[in-house]
N, C-alpha and C positions, 0 to 999 in steps of 0.2 A: 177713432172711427168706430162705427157702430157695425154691429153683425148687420150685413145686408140680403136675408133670404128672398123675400118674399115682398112686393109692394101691390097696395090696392088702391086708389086714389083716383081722383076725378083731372082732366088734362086741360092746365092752362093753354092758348096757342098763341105765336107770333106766326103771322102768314106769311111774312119777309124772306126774303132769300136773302143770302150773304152775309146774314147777321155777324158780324167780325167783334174780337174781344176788347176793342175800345167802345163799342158800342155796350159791350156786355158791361164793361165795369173802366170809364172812361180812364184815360191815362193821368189826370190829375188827383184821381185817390189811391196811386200807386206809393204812396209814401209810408204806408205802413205793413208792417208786415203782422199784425193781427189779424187773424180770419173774422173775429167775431164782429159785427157793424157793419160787415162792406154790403149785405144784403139791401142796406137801405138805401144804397146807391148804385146798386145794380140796376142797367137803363136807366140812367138818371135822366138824359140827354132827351129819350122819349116818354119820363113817367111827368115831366114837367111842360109846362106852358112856358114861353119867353117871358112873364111875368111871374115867373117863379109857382106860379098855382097848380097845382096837378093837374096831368091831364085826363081828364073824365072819359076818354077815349079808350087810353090805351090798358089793357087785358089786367096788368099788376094792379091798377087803381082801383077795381071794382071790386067791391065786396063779397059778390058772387061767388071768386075764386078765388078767395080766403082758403087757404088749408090745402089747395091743389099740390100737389109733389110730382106732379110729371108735365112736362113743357113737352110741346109738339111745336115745332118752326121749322119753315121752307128749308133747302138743302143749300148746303156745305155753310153749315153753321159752326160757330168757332173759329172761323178763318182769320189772317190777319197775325198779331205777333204773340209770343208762345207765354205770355202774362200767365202765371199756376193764379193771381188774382180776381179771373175767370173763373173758374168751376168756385172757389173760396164763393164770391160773391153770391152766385146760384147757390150752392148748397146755406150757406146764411140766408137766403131768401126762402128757404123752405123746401127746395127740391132735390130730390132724390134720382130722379133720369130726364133725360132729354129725349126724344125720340125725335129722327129727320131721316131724310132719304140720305143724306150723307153729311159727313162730322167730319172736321176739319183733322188729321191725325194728331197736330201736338197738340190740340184741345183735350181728343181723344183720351191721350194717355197722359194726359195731366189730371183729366179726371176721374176714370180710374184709380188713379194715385190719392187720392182725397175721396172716394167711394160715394161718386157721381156716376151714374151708370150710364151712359152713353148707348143710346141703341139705334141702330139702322136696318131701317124696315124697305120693301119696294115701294118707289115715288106713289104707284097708285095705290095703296093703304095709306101712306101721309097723307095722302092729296084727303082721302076720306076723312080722317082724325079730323084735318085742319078746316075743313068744310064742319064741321060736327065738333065745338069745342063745349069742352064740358061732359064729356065721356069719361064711363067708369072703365078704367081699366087696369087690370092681374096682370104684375108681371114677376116670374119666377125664374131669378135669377139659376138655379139650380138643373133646370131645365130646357134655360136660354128662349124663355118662349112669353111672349106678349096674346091676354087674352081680351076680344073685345066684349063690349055689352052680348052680343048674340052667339058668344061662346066658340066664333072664330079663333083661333091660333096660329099665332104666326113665328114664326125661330128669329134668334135674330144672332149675329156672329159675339164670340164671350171667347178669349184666349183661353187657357187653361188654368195659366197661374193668377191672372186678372180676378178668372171665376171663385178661384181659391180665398186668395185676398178678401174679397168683398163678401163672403160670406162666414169667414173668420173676422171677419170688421179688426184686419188689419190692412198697415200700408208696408211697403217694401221693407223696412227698415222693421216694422214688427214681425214681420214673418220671418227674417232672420233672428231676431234676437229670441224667437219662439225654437230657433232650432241650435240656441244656444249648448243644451247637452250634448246631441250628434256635436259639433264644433268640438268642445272641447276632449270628446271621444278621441274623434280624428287628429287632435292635437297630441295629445299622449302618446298615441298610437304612433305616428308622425316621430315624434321626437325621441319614442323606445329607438325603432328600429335605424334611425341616423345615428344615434349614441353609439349602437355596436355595429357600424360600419355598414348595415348591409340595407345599400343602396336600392339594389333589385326589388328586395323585400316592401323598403318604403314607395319605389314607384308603383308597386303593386296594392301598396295602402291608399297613395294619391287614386289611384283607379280606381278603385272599389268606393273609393265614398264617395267621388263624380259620379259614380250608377247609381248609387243610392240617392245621392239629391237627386240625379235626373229622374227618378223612379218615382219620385216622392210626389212630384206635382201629376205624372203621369196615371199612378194610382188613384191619386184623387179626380181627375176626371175621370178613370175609370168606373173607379166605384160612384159617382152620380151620372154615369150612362146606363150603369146595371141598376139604379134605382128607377131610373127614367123607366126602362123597357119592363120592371117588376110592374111600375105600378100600370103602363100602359096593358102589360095582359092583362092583371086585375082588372082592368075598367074594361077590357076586350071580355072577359070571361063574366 
């Protein structure tokens, strides 16, 4: 995965509600487990004619929005069964976030997990995007905030350690293997004081470095709310 800060991009739309993840990446190209190609078959079902010809209709076939990296579609999109095939497909096809009034949750956090940024705005900003496709818009992961052409801003919800992740452009399993030294600290530490018996000592080690991971993700939205409100007085002053 890739550092995910900051995106500026122009927004493909599907106006559709319900758009479910057979639709996104149908169940018969579930046979691989390659990320890379499934783009091309992402909506297959709607990018094609019954004669197999593109359909010159539908938003991915047009030219236009070549290089778009933010999807705008009708709400509770992602729904349907919890295929990680889904966001793979999207993100192969070029895109970086999704924006709808609402995201189906195991889409949610499968995309997330593969550094698809998933955002959800209120229906009446969607409903706008989706009326008006082809919008440039800023969206700053760091600050949780979507900007439009006329410099509107709007927040949109970012877990803490999701936030982490994707702006470290790792996925779950990299952010541990990044906190590899603390582990093995704790392992030493750990296994000194079980060696000489004293139990109390080592539950008192288990503690202390539970606080410290919980502290760890804590700190770091900490410290990008104190970035946020720096630079908001800067722009205030």
């Amino acid at each position: 995965m890739s550092a995910f800060t900051q995106l500026h991009s122009r927004t493909v739309v599907l106006r559709e509600r319900n758009i479910d993840t057979d639709q996104i990446i149908p169940a018969r190209f579930l046979t691989t487990t390659e990320r890379q190609g499934l783009g091309q078959h992402a909506f297959s079902d709607w990018r094609t004619l019954p004669d197999g010809t593109p359909n010159p209709e539908f938003p991915f076939n047009d030219p236009a929005n070549a290089g778009a990296a933010i999807l705008v579609a009708g709400r509770n999109f992602g729904c349907g069964s919890s295929r990680e095939h889904a966001p793979w497909a999207l993100s192969d096809l070029g895109l970086r976030a999704v924006i709808s009034a609402e995201i189906a949750d195991i889409f949610r956090s499968n995309a997330l997990k593969n550094g698809l940024l998933p955002v959800v705005l209120e229906e009446k900003i969607v409903d706008e995007l989706l009326a008006n496709p082809g919008l440039e818009l800023h969206i700053d992961v760091a600050r949780r905030e979507v900007m439009l052409p006329d410099f509107r801003t709007f927040r949109f919800p970012l877990d803490a350690f999701a936030q982490t992740c994707l702006i470290e452009g790792v996925d779950q399993l990299g952010y541990l293997l990044k906190q590899a030294p603390a582990i093995s600290r704790f392992e030493a530490a750990r296994h000194d004081t079980a060696r000489n018996g004293d139990t109390a000592l080592a539950d008192h080690v288990d503690a202390t470095w539970r606080g410290l991971a919980d502290s760890s993700v804590a700190s770091r939205a900490s410290a990008s709310s104190a970035s946020q409100t720096a630079a908001e007085v800067q722009h205030a002053s």
